[in-house]
N, C-alpha and C positions, 0 to 999 in steps of 0.2 A: 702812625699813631700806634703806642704800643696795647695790648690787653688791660692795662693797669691804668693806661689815662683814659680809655674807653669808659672800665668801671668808674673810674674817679668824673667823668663829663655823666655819667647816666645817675651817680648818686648824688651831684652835686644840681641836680633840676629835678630831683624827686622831691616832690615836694613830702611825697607821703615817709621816705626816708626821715626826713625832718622832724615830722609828726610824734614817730616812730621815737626818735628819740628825747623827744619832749616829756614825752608820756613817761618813756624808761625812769625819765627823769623824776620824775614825778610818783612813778612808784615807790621809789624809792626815800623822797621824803613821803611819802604816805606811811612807811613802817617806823622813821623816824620819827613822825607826828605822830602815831601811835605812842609810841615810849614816854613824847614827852606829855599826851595826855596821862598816861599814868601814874607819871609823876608830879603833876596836879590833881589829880584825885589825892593822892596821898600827902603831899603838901603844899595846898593852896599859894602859898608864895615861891614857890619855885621861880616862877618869871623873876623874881628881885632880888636874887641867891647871884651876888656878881662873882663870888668866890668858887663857885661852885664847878668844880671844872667839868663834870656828867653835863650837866644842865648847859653851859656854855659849847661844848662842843656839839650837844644836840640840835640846840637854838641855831650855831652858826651853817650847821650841817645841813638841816631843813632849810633854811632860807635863801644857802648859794644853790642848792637843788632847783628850788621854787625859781630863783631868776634864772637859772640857764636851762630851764624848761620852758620859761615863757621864751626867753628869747630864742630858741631853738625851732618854737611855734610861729614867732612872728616872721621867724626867718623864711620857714616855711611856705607861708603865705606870700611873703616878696616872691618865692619861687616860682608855686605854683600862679600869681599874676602874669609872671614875666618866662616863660618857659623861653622865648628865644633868645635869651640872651646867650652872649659868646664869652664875655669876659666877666667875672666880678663885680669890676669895675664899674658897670653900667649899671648895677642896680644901687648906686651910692644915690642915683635920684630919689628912688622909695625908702633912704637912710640909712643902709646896710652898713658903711665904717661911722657910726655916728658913734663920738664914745667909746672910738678903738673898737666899735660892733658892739659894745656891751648896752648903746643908749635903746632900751627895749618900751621905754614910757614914748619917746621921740618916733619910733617905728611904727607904735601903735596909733599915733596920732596922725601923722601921714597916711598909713594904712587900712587903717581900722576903725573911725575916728568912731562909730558907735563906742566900740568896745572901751576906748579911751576916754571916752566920755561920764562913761556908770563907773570907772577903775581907776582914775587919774591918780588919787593920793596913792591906791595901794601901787601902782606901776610906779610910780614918782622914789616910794620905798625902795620897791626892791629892786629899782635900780641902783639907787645910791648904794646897795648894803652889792649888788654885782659888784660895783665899778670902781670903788674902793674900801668900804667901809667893813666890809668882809672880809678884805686882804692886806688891808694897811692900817696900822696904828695912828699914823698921821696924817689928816688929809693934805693937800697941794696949796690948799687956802685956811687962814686962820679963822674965818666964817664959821668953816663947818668942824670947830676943833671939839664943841661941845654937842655935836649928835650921838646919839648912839645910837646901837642897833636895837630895834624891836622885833619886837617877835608877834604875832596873836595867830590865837588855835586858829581859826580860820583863812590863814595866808593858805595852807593847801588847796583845803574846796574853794577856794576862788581861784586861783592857780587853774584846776581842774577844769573847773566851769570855762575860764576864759578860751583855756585850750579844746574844749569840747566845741565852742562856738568857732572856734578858728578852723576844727575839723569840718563843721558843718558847710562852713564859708567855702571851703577845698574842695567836701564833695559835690557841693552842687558845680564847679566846675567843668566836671566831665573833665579831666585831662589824659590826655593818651600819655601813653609809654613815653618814655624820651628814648631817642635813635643817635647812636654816637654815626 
């Protein structure tokens, strides 16, 4: 085993690695949600401005942030459950390719189910807006032709909060180092 798969076997069961980049994640819509607070102080209808291309790249920017922080959290937590795992593969029990790995509402409910429980719509959201709605024009089904993406001020701090309770969850763990 080379140095490079060692690293890659000891960051890929770090759970706090995970964490780590959830949060990164997360900061960074937090400066985004900043901006577009400001541009609702200034004008109130900003959310309903479709033309608006500041506002729409804001909106979409914050909210793929916000799901691939949660999902980077939840993923997290499959981790630090399952430290012995050897392959992937094997944590597809606790959901991990559910959704291509983007299904992060589906994760949280296998794993988390408090948390899934007080959060269902908002997880239900931003998964839809991860897993397509984010990145595609058209969904797969003519069902979902007339969703569109929402945004509200507080998707961050819930965001936040969720990931904070996921950190809790981790540390009271106690998990040792991983050993390639």
């Amino acid at each position: 085993m080379t140095n490079l798969d060692k690293q890659f076997k000891i960051l890929l069961h770090d759970p706090f690695d995970w964490l780590n980049t959830a949060k990164n994640h997360l900061i960074s819509a937090n400066c985004i949600d900043k901006r577009i607070a400001e541009l609702i102080r200034i004008d109130p209808d900003f959310n309903n401005e479709e033309n608006d291309l500041e506002s729409q790249a804001l909106m979409n920017s914050c909210l793929f942030l916000v799901g691939i922080g949660l999902e980077n959290a939840i993923k997290g937590y499959i981790v630090a459950q399952n430290q012995n795992f050897k392959e992937l593969q094997e944590l597809n029990t606790f959901g991990w390719q559910i959704k291509s790995g983007h299904g992060i509402s589906e994760m949280f409910r296998i794993n988390c189910a408090v948390i899934y429980s007080t959060n269902k719509d908002f997880l239900d959201r931003i998964e839809e807006y991860l897993i397509w709605l984010g990145k595609y024009s058209t969904p797969k089904m003519a069902k979902f032709l007339n969703v569109k993406q929402e945004y509200y001020v507080d998707d961050v701090v819930r965001a936040t909060s969720i990931i904070s309770e996921i950190e809790e969850m981790i540390n009271k763990m106690n998990i040792p180092f991983y050993y390639v």
